[in-house]
C-alpha positions as protocol buffer text, in pm:
chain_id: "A"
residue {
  index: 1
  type: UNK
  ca { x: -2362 y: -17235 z: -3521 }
}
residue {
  index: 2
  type: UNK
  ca { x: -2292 y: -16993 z: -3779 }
}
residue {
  index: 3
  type: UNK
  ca { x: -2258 y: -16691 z: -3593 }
}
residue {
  index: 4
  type: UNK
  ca { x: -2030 y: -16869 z: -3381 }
}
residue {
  index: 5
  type: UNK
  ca { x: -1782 y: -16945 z: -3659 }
}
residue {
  index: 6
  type: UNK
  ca { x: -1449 y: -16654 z: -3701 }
}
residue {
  index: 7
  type: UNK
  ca { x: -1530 y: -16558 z: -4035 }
}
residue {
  index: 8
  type: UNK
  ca { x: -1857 y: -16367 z: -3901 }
}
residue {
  index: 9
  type: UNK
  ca { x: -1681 y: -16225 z: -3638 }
}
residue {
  index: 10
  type: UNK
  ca { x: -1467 y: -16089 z: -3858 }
}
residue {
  index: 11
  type: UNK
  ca { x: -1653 y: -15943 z: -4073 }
}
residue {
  index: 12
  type: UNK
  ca { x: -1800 y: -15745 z: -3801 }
}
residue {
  index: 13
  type: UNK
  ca { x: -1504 y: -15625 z: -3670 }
}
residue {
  index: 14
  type: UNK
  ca { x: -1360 y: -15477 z: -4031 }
}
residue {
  index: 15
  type: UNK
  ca { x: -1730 y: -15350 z: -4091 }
}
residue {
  index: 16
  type: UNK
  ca { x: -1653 y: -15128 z: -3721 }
}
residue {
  index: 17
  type: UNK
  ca { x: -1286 y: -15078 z: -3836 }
}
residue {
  index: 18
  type: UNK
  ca { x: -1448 y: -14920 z: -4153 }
}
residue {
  index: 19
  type: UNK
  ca { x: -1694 y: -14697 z: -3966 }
}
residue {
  index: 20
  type: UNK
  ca { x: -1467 y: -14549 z: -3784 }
}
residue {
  index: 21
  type: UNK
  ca { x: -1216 y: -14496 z: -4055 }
}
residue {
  index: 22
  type: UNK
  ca { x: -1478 y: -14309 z: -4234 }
}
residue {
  index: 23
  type: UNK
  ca { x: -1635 y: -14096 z: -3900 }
}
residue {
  index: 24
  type: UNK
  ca { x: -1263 y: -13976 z: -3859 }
}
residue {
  index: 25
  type: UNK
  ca { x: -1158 y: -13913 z: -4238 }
}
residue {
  index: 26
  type: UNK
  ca { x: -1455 y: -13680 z: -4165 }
}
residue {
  index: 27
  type: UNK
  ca { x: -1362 y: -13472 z: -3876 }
}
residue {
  index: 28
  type: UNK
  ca { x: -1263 y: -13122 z: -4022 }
}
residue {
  index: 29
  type: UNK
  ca { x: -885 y: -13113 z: -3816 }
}
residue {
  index: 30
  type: UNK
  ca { x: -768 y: -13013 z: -4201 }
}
residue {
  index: 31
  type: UNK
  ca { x: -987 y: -12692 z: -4257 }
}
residue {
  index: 32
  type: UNK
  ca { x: -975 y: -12571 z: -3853 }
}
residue {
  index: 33
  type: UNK
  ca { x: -592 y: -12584 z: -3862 }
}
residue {
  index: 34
  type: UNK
  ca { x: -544 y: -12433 z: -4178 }
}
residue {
  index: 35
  type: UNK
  ca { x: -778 y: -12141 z: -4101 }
}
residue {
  index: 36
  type: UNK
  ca { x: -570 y: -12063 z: -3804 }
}
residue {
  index: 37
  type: UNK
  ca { x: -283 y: -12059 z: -4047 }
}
residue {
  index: 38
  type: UNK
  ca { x: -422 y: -11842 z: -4263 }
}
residue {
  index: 39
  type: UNK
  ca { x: -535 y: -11633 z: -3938 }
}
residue {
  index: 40
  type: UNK
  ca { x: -187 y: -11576 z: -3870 }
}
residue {
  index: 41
  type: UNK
  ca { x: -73 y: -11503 z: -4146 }
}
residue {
  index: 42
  type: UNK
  ca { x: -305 y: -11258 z: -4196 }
}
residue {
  index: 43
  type: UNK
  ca { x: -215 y: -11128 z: -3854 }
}
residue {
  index: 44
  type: UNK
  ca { x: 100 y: -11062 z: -3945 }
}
residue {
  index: 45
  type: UNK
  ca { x: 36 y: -10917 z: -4217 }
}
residue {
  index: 46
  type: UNK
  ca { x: -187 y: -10667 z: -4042 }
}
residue {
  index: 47
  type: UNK
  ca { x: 120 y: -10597 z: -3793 }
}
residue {
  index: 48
  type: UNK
  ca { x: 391 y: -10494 z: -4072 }
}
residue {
  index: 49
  type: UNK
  ca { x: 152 y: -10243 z: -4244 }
}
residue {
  index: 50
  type: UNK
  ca { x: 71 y: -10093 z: -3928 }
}
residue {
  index: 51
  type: UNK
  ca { x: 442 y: -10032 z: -3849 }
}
residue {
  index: 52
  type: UNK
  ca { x: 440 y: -9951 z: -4194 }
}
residue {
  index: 53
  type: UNK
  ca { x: 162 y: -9634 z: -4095 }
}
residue {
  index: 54
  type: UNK
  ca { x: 364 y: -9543 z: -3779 }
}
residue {
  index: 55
  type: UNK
  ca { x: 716 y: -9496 z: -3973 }
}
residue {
  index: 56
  type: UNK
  ca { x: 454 y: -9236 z: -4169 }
}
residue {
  index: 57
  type: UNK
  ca { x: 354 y: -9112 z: -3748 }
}
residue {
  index: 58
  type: UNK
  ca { x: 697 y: -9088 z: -3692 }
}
residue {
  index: 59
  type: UNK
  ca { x: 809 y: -8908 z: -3960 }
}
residue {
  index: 60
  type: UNK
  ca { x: 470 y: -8684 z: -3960 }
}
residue {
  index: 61
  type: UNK
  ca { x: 448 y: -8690 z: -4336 }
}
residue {
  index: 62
  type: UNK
  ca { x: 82 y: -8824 z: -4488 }
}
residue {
  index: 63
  type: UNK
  ca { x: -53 y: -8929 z: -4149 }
}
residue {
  index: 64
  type: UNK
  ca { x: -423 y: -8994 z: -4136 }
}
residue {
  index: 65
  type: UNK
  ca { x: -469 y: -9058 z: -3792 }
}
residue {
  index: 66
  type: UNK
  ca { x: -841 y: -9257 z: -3870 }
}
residue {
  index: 67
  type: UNK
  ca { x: -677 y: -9576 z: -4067 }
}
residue {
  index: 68
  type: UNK
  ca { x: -373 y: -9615 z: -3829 }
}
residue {
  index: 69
  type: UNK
  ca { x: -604 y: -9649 z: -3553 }
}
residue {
  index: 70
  type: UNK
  ca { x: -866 y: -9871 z: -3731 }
}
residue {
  index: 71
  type: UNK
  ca { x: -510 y: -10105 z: -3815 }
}
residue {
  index: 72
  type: UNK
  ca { x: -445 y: -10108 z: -3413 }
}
residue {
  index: 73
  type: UNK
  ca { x: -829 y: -10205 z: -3341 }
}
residue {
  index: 74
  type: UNK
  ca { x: -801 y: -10505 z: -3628 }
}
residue {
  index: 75
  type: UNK
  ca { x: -482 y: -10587 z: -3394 }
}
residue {
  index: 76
  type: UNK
  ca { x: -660 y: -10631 z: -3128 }
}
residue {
  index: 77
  type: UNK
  ca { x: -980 y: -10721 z: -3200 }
}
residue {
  index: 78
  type: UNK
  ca { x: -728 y: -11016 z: -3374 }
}
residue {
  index: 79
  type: UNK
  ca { x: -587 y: -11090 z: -2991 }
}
residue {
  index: 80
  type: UNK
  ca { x: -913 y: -11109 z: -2824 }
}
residue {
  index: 81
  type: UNK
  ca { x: -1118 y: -11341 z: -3080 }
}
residue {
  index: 82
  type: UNK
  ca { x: -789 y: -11578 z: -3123 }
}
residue {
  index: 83
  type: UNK
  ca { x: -793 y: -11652 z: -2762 }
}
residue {
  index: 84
  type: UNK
  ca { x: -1194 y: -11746 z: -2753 }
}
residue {
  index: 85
  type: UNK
  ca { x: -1159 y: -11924 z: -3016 }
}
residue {
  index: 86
  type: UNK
  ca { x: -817 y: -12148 z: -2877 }
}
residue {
  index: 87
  type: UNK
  ca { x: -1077 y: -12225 z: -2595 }
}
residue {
  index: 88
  type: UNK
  ca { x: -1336 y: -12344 z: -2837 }
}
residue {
  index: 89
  type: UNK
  ca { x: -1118 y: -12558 z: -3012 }
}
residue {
  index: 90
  type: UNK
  ca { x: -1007 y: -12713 z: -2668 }
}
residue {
  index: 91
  type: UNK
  ca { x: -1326 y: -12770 z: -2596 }
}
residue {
  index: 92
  type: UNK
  ca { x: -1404 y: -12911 z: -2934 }
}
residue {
  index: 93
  type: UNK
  ca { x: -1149 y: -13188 z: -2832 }
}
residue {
  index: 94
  type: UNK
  ca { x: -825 y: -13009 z: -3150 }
}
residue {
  index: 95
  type: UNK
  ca { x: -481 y: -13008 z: -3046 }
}
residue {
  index: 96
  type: UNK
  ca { x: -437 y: -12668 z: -2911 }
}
residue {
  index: 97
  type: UNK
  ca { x: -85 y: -12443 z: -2871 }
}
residue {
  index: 98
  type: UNK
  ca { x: -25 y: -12405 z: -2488 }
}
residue {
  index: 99
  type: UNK
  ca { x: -223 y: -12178 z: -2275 }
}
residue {
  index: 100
  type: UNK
  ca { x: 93 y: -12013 z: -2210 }
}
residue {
  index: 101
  type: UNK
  ca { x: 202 y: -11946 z: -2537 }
}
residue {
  index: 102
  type: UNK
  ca { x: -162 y: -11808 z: -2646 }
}
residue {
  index: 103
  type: UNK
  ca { x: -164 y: -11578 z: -2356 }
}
residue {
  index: 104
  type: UNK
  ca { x: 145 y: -11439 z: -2391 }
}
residue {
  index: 105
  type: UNK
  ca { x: 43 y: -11390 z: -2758 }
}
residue {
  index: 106
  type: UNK
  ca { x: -270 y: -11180 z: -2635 }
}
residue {
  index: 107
  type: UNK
  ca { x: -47 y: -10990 z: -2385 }
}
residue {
  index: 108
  type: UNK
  ca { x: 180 y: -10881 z: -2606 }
}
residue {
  index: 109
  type: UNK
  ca { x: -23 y: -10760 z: -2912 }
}
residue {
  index: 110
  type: UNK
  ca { x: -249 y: -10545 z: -2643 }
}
residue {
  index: 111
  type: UNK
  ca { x: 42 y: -10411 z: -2490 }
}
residue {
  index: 112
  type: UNK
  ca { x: 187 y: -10291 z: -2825 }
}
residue {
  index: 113
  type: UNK
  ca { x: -135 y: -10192 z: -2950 }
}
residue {
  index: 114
  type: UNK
  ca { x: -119 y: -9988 z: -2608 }
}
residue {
  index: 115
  type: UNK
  ca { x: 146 y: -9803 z: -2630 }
}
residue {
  index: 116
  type: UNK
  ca { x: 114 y: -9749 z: -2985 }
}
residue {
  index: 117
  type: UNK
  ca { x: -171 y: -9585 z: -2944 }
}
residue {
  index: 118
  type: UNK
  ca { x: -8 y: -9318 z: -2667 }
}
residue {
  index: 119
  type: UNK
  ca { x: 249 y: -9249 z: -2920 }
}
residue {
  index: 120
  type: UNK
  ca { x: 26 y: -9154 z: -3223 }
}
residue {
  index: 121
  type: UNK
  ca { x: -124 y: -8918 z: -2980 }
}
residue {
  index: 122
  type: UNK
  ca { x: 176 y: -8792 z: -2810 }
}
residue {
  index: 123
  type: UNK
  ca { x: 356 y: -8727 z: -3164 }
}
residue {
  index: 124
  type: UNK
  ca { x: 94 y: -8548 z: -3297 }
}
residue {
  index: 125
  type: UNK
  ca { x: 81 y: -8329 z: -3061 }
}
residue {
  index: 126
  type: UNK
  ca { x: 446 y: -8275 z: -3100 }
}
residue {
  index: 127
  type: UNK
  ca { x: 448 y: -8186 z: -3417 }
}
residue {
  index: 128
  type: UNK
  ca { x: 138 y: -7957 z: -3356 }
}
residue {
  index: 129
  type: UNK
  ca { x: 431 y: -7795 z: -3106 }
}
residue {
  index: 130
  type: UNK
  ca { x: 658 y: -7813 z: -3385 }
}
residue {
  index: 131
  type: UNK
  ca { x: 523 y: -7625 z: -3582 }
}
residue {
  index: 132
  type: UNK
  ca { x: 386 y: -7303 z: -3360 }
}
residue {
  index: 133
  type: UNK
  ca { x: 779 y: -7339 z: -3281 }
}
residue {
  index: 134
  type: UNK
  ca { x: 852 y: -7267 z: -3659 }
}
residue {
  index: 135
  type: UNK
  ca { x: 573 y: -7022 z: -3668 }
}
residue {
  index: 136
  type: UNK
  ca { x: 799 y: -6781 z: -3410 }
}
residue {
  index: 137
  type: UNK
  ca { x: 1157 y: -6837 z: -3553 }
}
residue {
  index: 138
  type: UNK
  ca { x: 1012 y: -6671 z: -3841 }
}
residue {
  index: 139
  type: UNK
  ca { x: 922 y: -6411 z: -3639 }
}
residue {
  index: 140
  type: UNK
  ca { x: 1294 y: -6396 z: -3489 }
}
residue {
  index: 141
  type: UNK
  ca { x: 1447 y: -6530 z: -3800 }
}
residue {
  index: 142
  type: UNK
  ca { x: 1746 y: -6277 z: -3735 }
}
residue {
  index: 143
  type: UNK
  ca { x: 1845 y: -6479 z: -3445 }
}
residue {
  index: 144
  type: UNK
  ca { x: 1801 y: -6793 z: -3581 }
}
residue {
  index: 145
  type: UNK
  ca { x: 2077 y: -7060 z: -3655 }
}
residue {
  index: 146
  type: UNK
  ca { x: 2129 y: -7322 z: -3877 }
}
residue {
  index: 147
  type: UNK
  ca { x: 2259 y: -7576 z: -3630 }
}
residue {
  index: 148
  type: UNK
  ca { x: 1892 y: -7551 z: -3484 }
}
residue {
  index: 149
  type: UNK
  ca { x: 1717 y: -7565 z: -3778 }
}
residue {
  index: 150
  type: UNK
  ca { x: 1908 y: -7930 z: -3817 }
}
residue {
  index: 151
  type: UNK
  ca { x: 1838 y: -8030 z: -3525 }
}
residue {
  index: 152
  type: UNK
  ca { x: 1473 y: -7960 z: -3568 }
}
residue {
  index: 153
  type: UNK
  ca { x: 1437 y: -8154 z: -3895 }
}
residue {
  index: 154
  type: UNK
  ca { x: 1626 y: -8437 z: -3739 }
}
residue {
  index: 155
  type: UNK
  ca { x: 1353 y: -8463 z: -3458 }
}
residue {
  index: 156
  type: UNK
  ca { x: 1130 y: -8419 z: -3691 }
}
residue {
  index: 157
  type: UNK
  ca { x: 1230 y: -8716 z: -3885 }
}
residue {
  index: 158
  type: UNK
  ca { x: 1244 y: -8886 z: -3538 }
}
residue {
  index: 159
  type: UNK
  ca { x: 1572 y: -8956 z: -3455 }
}
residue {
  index: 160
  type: UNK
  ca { x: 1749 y: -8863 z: -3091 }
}
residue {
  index: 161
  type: UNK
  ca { x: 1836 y: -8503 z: -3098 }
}
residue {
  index: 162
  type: UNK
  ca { x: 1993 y: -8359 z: -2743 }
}
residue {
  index: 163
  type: UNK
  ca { x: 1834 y: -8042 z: -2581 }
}
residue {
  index: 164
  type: UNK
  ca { x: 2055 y: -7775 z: -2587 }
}
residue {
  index: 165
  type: UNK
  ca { x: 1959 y: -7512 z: -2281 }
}
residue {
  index: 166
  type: UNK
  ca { x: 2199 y: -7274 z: -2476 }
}
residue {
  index: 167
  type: UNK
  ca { x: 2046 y: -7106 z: -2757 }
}
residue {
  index: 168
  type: UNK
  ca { x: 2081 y: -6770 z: -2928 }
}
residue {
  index: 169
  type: UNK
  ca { x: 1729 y: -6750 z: -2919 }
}
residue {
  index: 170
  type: UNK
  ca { x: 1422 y: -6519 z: -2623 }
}
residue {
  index: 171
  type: UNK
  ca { x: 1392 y: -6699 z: -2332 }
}
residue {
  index: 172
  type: UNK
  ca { x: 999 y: -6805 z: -2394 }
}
residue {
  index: 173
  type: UNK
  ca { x: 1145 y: -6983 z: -2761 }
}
residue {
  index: 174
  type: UNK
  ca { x: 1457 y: -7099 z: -2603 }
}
residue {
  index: 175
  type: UNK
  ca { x: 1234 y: -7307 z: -2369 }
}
residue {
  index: 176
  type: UNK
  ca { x: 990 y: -7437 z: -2577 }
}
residue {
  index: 177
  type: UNK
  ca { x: 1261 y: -7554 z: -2835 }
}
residue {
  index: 178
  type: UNK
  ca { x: 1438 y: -7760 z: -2521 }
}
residue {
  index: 179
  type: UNK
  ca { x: 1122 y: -7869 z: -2427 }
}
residue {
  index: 180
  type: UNK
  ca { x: 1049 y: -8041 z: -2738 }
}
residue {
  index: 181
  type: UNK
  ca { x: 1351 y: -8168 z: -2842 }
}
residue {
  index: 182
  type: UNK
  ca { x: 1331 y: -8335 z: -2454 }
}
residue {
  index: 183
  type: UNK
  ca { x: 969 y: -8512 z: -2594 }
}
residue {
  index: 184
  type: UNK
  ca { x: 1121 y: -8632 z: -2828 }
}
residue {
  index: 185
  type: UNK
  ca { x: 1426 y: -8790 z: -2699 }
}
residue {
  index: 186
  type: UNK
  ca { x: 1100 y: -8948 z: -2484 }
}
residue {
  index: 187
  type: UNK
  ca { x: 921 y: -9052 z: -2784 }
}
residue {
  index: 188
  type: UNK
  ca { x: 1247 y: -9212 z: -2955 }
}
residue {
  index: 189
  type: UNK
  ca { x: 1278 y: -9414 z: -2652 }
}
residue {
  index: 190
  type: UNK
  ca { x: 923 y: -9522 z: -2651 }
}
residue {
  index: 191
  type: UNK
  ca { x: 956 y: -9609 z: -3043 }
}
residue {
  index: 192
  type: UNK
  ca { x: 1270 y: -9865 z: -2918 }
}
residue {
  index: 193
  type: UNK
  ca { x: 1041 y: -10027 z: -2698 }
}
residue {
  index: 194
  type: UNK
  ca { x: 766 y: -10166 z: -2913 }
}
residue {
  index: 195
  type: UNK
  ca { x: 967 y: -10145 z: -3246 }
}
residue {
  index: 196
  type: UNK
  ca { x: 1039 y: -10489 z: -3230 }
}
residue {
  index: 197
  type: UNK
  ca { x: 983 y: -10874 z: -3360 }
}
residue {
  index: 198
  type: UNK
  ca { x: 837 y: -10967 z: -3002 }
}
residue {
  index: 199
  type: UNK
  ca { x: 431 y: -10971 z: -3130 }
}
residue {
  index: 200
  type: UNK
  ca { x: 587 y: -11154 z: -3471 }
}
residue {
  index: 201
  type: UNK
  ca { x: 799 y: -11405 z: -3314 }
}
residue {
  index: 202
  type: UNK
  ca { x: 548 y: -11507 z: -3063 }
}
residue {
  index: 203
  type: UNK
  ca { x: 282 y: -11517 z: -3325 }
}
residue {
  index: 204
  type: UNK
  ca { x: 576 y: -11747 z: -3505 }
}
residue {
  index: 205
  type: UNK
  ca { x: 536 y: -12004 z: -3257 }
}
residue {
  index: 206
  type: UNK
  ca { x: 156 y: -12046 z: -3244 }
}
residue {
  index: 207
  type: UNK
  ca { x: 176 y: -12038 z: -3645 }
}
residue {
  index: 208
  type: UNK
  ca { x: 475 y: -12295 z: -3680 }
}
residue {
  index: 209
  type: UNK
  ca { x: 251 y: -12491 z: -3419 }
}
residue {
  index: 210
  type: UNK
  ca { x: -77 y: -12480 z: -3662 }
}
residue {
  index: 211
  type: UNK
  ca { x: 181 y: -12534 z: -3925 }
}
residue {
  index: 212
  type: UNK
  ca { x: 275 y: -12881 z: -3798 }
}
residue {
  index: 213
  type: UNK
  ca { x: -91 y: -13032 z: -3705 }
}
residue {
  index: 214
  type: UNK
  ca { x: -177 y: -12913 z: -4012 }
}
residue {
  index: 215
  type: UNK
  ca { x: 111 y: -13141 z: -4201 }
}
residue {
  index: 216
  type: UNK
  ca { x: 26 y: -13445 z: -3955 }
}
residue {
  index: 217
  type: UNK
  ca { x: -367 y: -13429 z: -4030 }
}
residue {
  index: 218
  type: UNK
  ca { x: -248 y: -13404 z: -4425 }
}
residue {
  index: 219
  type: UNK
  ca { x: -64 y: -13663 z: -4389 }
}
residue {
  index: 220
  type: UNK
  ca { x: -307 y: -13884 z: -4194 }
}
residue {
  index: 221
  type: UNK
  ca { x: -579 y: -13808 z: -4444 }
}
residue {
  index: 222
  type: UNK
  ca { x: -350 y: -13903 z: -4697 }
}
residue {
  index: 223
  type: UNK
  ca { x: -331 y: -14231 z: -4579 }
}
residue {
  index: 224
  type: UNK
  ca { x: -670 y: -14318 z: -4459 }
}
residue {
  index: 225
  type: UNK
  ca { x: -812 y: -14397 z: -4873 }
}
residue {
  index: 226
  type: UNK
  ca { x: -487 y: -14693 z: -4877 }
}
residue {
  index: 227
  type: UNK
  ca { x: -638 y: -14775 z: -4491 }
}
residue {
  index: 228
  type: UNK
  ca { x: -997 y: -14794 z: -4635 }
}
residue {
  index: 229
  type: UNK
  ca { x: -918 y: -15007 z: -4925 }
}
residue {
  index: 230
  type: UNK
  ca { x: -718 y: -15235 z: -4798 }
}
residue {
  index: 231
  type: UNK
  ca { x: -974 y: -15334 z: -4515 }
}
residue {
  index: 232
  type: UNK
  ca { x: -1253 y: -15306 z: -4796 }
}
residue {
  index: 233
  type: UNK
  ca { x: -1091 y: -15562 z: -4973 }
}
residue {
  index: 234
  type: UNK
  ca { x: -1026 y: -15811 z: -4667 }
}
residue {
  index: 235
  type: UNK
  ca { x: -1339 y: -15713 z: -4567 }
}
residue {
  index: 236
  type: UNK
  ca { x: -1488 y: -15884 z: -4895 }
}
residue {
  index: 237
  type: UNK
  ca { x: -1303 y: -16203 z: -4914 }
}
residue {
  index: 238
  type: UNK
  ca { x: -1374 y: -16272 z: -4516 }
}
residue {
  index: 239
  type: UNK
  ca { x: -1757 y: -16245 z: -4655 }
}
residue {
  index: 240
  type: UNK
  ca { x: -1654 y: -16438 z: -4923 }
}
residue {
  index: 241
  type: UNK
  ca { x: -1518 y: -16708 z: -4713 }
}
residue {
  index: 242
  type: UNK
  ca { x: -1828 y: -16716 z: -4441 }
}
residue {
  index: 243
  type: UNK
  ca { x: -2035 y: -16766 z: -4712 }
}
residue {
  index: 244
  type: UNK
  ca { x: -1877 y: -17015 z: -4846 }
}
residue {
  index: 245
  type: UNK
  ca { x: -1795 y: -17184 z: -4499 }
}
residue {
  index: 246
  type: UNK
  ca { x: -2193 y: -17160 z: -4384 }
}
residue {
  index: 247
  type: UNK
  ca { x: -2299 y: -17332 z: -4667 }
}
residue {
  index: 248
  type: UNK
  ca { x: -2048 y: -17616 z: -4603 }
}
């Protein structure tokens, strides 16, 4: 007869209420989220001092070729892990960015990583170019022009310079000289094409994404200690009242 009074049946059902308050003020939503955050961020970081190392490529001054390719492998190495680990976390049953958005993400940073690779190669080479070029002016230096020499140190400092098929220079220099301003007109082109905000603003969206679960779990786990005590406290006067109504 006492089991089949409310008051016990109460208490059992704020005693479950309680346990599962407390299972998911335990689930670690918080710390996953804001390690992606800080995975991001640290991504991103990564990707401005690498462009930060190829203005140094472009400009061929203090270039050591070993760290700017150790940044482009922490790129990617960044790419590949982040999408395992997005499948993990679906799997772990986390709110997860789209599949879309996380392979576009991984696209993008291996296509940059890609073709920023080809250039440090490519402009090394042309400035290895550059400078046997320099090396024979000097040894024509009579027939060599000021005009050109600009030209030269604005290549060199990689902006677009126009080949000029007309200089008072021996045919074997005059061709080489066109030939290498040509690379790199190529090379300022290919600089355009991944000297952009399309890695950052994609890795924007997964971050602003992490961002925002990260401010709804804070917030939930804010409110789960006012949750807990309040059904702590009707949790003792229901036991209060079925032990006073079984001994009635």
């Amino acid at each position: 007869m006492k089991i089949q009074t409310p008051w016990i049946w109460l208490v059992v059902v704020l005693t479950i209420c309680l346990t599962a308050l407390f299972y998911v003020s335990q689930k670690p939503q918080v710390a996953v989220y804001s390690q992606y955050v800080k995975s991001l961020c640290d991504y991103q970081y990564a990707d401005a001092s690498l462009m930060r190392s190829m203005e140094h490529v472009r400009s061929g001054y203090g270039v050591d070729s070993a760290v700017v390719l150790a940044q482009m492998m922490t790129l990617r190495e960044v790419a590949l892990s982040f999408e395992g680990g997005i499948q993990k976390l679906e799997q772990a049953g986390f709110s997860t960015p789209s599949k879309a958005s996380v392979a576009n993400f991984k696209s993008s940073v291996l296509a940059k990583v890609s073709c920023l690779q080809r250039y440090l190669s490519e402009r090394s080479a042309w400035f290895d170019e550059l400078e046997k070029v320099y090396r024979l002016m000097e040894m024509n230096s009579a027939g060599v022009e000021l005009p050109l020499l600009r030209k030269l140190d604005s290549a060199r400092a990689g902006y677009a310079v126009l080949p000029d098929s007309h200089l008072d220079l021996p045919v074997s220099i005059n061709r080489r000289v066109e030939l290498l301003l040509q690379k790199n007109l190529d090379l300022y082109n290919a600089w355009h094409q991944f000297d952009n905000d399309k890695t950052l603003s994609v890795s924007d969206e997964l971050l602003h994404f992490f961002q925002m679960e990260n401010v709804k779990e804070i917030s939930l786990s804010a409110n789960i200690p006012l949750a807990f005590y309040f059904l702590s406290l009707v949790l003792l006067l229901a036991t209060f009242f079925f032990i006073f109504k079984s001994k009635q």
